[in-house]
N, C-alpha and C positions, 0 to 999 in steps of 0.2 A: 870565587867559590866555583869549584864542578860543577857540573849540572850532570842527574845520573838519569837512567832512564826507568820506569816504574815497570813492577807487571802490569799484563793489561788485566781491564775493571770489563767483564762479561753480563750480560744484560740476561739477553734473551735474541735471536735470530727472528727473523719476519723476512720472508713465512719460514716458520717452524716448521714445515712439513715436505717433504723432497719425494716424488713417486719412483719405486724403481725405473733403472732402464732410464733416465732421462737427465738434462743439467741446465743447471739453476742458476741464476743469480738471485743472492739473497744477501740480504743486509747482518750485518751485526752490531746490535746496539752495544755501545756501552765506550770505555776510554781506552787507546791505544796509542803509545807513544813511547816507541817511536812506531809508525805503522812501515809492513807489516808486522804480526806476532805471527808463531807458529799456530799450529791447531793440532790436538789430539781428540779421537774420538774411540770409543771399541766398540763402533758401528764395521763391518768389515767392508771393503766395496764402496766404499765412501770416501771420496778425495776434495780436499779445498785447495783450490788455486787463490791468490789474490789477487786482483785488479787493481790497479792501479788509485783508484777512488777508492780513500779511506772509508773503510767498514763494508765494501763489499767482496762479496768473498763467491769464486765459481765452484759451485760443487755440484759434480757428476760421479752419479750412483749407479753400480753397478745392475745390471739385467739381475745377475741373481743375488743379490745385496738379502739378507734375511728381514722381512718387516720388521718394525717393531719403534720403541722409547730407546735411545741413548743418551748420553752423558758427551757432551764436547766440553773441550778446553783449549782455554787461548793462552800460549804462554809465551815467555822467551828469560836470556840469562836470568832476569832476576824475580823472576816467579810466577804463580800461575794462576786462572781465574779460577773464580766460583764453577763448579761442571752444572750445566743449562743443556736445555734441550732439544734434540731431534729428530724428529719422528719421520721412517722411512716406512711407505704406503706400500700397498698391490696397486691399486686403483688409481685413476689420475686424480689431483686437487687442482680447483679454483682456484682463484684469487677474487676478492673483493673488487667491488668496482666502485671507487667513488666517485661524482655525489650520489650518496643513495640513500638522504636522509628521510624521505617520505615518499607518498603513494606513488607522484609523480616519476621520482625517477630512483623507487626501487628497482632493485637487482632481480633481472628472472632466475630464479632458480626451474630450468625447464625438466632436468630428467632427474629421478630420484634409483638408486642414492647418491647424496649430494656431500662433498666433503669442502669445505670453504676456508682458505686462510685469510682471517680478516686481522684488523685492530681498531679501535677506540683509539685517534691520530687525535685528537683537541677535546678537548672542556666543552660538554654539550653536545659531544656527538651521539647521533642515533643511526644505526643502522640497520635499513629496509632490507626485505628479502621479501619479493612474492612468488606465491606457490600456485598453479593452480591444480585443484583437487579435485575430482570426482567422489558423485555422491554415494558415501561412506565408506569414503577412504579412510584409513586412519592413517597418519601420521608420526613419528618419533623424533622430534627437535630438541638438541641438547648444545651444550657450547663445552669446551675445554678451556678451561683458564686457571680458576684457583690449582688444579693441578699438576698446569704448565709453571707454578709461582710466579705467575702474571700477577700486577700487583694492584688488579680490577676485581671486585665484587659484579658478575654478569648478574644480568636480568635479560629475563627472556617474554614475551606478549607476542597474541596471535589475535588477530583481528579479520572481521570479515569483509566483505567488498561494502561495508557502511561505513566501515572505522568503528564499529562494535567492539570493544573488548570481549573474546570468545575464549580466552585461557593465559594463563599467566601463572609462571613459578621463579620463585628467586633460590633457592637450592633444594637439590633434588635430594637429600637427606642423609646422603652421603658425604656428601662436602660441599661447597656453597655455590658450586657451580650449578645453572637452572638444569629443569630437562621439563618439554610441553611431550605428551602423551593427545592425542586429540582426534578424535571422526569426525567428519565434516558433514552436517547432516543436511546438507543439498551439496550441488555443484557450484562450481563457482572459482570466483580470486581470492584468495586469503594473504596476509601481511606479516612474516614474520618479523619482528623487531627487536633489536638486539640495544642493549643499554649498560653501563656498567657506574659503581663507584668504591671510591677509594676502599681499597684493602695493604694494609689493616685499616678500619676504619677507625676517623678523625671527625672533628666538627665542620667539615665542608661535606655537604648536602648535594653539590649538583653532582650531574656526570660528570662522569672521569673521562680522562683522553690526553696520551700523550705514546713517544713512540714505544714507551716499556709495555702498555697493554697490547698486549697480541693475545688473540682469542680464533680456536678453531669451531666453528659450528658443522654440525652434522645434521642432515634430515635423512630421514631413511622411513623404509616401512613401517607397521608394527613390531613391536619388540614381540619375541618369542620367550617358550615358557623354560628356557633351558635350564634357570637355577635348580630345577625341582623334577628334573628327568630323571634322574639316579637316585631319587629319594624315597623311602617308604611312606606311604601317604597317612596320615592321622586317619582315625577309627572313632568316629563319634557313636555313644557320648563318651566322655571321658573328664568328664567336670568334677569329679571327686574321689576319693582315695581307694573307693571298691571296686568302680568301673573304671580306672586307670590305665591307659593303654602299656601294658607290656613293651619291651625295647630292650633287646642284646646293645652293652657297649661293645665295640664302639655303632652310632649308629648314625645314621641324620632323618632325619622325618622333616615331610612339608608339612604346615598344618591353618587352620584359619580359626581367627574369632571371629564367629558365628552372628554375634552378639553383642551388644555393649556391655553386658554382666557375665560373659563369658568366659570360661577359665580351664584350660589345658592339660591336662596329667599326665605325666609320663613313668612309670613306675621301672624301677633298674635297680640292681643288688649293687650291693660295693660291700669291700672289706677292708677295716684299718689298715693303713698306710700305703694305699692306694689313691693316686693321683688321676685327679678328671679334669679336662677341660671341655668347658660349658660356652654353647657360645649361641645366639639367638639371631638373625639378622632377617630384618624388612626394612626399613630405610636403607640400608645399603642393595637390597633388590629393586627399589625402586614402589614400593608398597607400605600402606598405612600406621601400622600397625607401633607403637610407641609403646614397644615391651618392657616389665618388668621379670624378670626372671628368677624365681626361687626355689632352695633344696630344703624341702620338708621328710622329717623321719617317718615312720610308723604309727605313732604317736601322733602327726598332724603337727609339728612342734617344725617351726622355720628355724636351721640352722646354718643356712646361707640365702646370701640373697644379691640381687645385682640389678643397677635401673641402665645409667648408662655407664658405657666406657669412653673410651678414643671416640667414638662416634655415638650416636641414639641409642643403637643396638647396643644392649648387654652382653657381658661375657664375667666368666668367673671362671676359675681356678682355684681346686675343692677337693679336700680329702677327708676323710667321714674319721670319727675318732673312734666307731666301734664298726662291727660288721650288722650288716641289717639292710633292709628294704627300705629305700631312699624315691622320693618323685620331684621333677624336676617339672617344674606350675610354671605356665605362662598367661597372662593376663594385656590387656591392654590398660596403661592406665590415664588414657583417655578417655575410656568408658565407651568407644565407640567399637561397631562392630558391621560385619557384611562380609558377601563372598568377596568382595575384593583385599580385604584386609588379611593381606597369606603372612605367612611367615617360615623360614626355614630352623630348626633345632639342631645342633649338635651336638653329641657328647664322645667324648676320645679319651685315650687313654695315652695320653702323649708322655714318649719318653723322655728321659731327663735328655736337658739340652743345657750350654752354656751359650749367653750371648755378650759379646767382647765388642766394645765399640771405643771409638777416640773421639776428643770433643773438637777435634780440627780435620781437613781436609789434604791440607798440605803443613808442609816442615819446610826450614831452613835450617843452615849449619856451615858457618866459617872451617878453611882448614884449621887444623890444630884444637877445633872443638867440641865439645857433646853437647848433642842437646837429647833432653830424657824426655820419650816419649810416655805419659799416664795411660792406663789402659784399665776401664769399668769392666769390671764382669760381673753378670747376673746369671747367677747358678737358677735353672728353672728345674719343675718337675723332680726334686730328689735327687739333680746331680751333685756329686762328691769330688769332681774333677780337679786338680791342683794340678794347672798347665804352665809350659814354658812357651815360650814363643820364639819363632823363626820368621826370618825376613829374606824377603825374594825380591830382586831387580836394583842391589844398590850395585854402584859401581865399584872397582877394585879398591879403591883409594878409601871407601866409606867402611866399618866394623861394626858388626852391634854387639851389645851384651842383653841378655835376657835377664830380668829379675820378676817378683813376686809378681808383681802389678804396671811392668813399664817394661819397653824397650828402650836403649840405650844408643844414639846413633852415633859413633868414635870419627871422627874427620881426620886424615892423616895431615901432619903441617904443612906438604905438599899437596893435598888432596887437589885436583883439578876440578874447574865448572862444570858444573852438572846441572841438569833440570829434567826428571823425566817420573812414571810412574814406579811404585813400589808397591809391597805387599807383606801384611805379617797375617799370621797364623797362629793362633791358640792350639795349643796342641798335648795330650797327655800321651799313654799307654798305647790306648785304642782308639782316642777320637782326634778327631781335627775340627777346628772353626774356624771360619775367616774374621778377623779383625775391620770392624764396619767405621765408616761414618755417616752418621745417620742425618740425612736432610727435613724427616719431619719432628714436629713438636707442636706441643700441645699448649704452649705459653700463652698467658693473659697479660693486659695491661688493664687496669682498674675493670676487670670483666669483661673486658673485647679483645677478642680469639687474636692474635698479631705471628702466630707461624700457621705451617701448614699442615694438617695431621696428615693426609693424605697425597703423593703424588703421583705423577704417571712410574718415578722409579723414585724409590723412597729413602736409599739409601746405595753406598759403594763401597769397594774392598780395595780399589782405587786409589791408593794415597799416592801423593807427589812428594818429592824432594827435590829441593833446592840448594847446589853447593855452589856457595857464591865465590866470586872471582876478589884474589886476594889484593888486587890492581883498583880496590875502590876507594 
C-alpha cells in the first residue's frame, strides 16, 4: 500500500506574538508530515523560513509590517490547516521565564507596559509574575487566551507581599478570559498569578498545561474612559415615562444605574416599518452592570424586550408596528447599583444588509469533478437582495457556476494541482458582500459553552482550494 502524505494539523504558534522590525524563532504546534509545509499569512511584511527542526519556523517582520491579529496557514499538495494566530506588535514582547511557579522564583515584571508570551507547558502549572507598585498605583492585568482559541479557561490572582489574596477574576465579562483592575493601597511587591483549566470544560478539575495553551498577559496602567468619549451623557432623573430623557436616532448615550432599583428612559419616535438596532453593553466595557433591555410604547405596554445575546449584554432588533413614541428602559437586574455601574446605549437605524457565510473553510475537488459549494444567507434589516455570486483566485483549469444558494466548482479532467486562497462574492444590482466563514459559535454541550463566541478575528473571506493531484 502507498503511503500518501496528509495536510498539516495547525495548533497554535508559541509565542504568538512577533514585534515589528525584529526575527523570531517560534514554534509551531501541531502535526506536519512530511515537514516542511508551506505557510500563508495576509499579514504583509511577514516572512517564514523553516529550520531545520520540525515545527520551528524563522519569521522576520518587517520595520513597517501593519500591527495587528492575522490568520496563518500551513499547507502543502494535499490541503490546508485550520487559519490560527498572529499577532504583530509596536512594542517589544517578553517571553516567560520558567521556573516561575511561586514567590520565590517569580518573574520580574520591572517596567510597565508589559506584554508577555507565556503558556500553561504541564498539568498544575502556575505562573508567577511580580510587580512592584507604588502607593496608589493602579494597575490593568488581563490575559489573551480564550480568544487566541487556546483551549485553557485563564484565571488570573493578585496577591500582596503576605500571600494575601488582594483580587481575583476568572472572566472579564466579555468572554472568559480574566482581567484584574486594582490600586495598591501601600507600596510594596505584589504577585501576579496566572492559572488556567480545561476549555471546553470536562470533569478534570486541576490545571491545565500542555504545549496547545499559549496565553498572552498584559499589565499596563489604568484603563481609560474612551468607550464613552463620543457619547452623550444620560440626564437624570429619567426613571419614568414623563421625565424620560429625549434621544435623536441614531444615537449612543453613556449612562449609569445609580441604584439597585434604578431604571433608565430613553424616549425616540419610530414609524411603521422602520427598522432599529438596539444594543446595551457593560460587561463587554469592562463594567457591572447585568442589563436587561426593553421597548415600551406610550401606553407603558413592553413590546420588546432583550436580557442576554452572544454575550451578557443585550441587544435587539425591533420594528414598531404602528407610529408613536417608543422608550427604550434599562435596568440592572441584579438589583445592584453605583457610580461604577456605567453602561453604554445604542440605537441605529441600520441599513438592510445581507450576511452569506459557508460552513467550511477550505474545499477540495478532483480533476474532472464538482464539488457544490452551499451558501446561508441572512437577509437583515429589510434587505430584498436575490444575489448571484462570483469567485476570484481559481486557477485556469477550475469553472464555477453560480446558482440560488451555492457555488459550483467545475474541475477540468486535466485540471492541474492546486492549493491556494479563493474568494466569492454575494452580489446583486448595487451591492456586494463577501462570502465568510465564520470561526465563532455559540454551541453547548449538555450547558457548557464548547466554541468561542468571541475572537481576536472572528471570521474570513479567505477560502482555500485544493485541486489534488490525479497520480494518487
Amino acid at each position: 500500500m502507498t503511503a500518501f502524505a496528509a495536510a498539516p494539523s495547525l495548533d497554535c504558534f508559541y509565542p504568538v506574538a512577533v514585534p515589528c522590525g525584529s526575527t523570531n524563532t517560534i514554534t509551531a504546534i501541531g502535526k506536519f508530515d512530511p515537514w516542511p509545509p508551506k505557510i500563508w499569512t495576509a499579514a504583509l511584511g511577514v516572512s517564514f523560513i523553516a529550520e531545520t527542526n520540525k515545527g520551528k519556523f524563522q519569521v522576520s517582520v518587517a520595520p513597517d509590517a501593519k500591527p495587528g491579529g492575522y490568520f496563518v496557514r500551513a499547507y502543502n499538495d494535499e490541503g490546508v490547516s485550520t487559519p490560527r494566530f498572529l499577532l504583530v506588535t509596536e512594542s517589544p514582547e517578553s517571553s516567560e521565564k520558567e521556573p516561575n511557579n511561586d514567590f520565590e522564583s517569580a518573574q520580574l515584571l520591572d517596567k510597565l507596559p508589559a506584554a508577555v508570551n507565556a503558556r500553561f507547558d504541564k498539568n498544575d502549572d502556575v505562573d508567577t509574575y511580580r510587580l512592584e507598585l507604588s502607593n496608589g498605583q493602579t494597575i490593568d492585568a488581563r490575559i489573551e487566551a480564550y480568544v487566541l482559541a487556546s483551549p485553557v479557561d485563564a484565571v488570573l490572582r493578585l496577591l500582596d507581599a503576605r500571600g494575601v489574596e488582594v483580587a481575583f477574576n476568572h472572566d472579564d465579562g466579555r468572554t472568559l478570559d480574566p482581567e484584574i483592575i486594582y490600586t495598591a493601597p501601600k507600596a510594596g511587591s505584589y504577585y501576579l498569578q496566572a492559572f488556567g483549566f480545561n476549555y471546553p470544560a470536562d470533569s478534570n478539575i486541576r490545571f491545565v498545561g500542555n504545549d496547545k495553551c499559549v496565553y498572552r498577559l498584559h499589565v499596563s496602567g489604568p484603563p481609560g474612559n474612551q468607550p464613552f468619549a463620543t457619547c452623550t451623557k444620560e440626564t437624570e432623573p429619567n426613571n419614568t415615562a414623563s421625565n424620560a430623557m429625549p434621544v435623536e436616532v441614531p444615537c449612543t448615550v453613556s449612562g449609569c444605574i445609580d441604584s439597585p432599583d434604578d431604571e433608565d428612559l430613553f424616549q425616540f419616535a419610530a414609524k411603521k416599518g422602520e427598522k432599529f438596532a438596539l444594543k446595551v453593553e457593560s460587561a463587554a466595557l469592562g463594567f457591572s452592570v447585568d442589563a436587561r433591555l426593553e421597548i415600551r410604547n406610550s401606553k407603558n405596554d413592553e413590546v420588546a424586550k432583550a436580557d442576554d445575546s452572544s454575550t451578557v449584554d443585550p441587544a435587539l432588533d425591533w420594528g414598531p408596528d404602528d407610529d408613536g413614541t417608543f422608550f427604550a428602559c434599562i435596568r440592572n437586574v441584579l438589583h445592584r447599583g453605583g457610580s461604577n455601574y456605567l453602561y453604554r446605549l445604542s440605537i441605529q437605524k441600520p441599513e438592510p444588509a445581507l450576511k452569506a457565510t459557508v460552513a467550511d473553510h477550505a474545499f477540495k475537488i478532483e480533476p474532472g469533478k464538482t464539488n457544490k459549494i452551499s451558501v446561508t444567507l441572512k437577509k437583515l434589516y429589510g434587505c430584498d437582495a436575490k444575489p448571484s455570486f462570483t469567485v476570484e483566485g481559481l486557477p485556469q483549469d477550475i469553472q464555477y457556476e453560480s446558482a440560488e444558494a451555492a457555488v459550483s466548482l467545475i474541475a477540468a479532467t486535466n485540471a492541474l494541482p492546486f492549493t491556494g486562497p479563493f474568494r466569492i462574492t454575494a452580489k446583486d444590482s448595487t451591492n456586494s458582500w463577501p462570502v465568510l466563514r465564520e470561526f465563532t459559535t455559540q454551541g453547548e454541550d449538555n450547558g457548557v459553552p464548547n466554541g468561542y463566541s468571541r475572537l481576536l478575528i472572528n471570521a474570513t473571506e479567505r477560502l482555500w482550494l485544493t485541486v489534488t493531484s490525479t497520480n494518487r
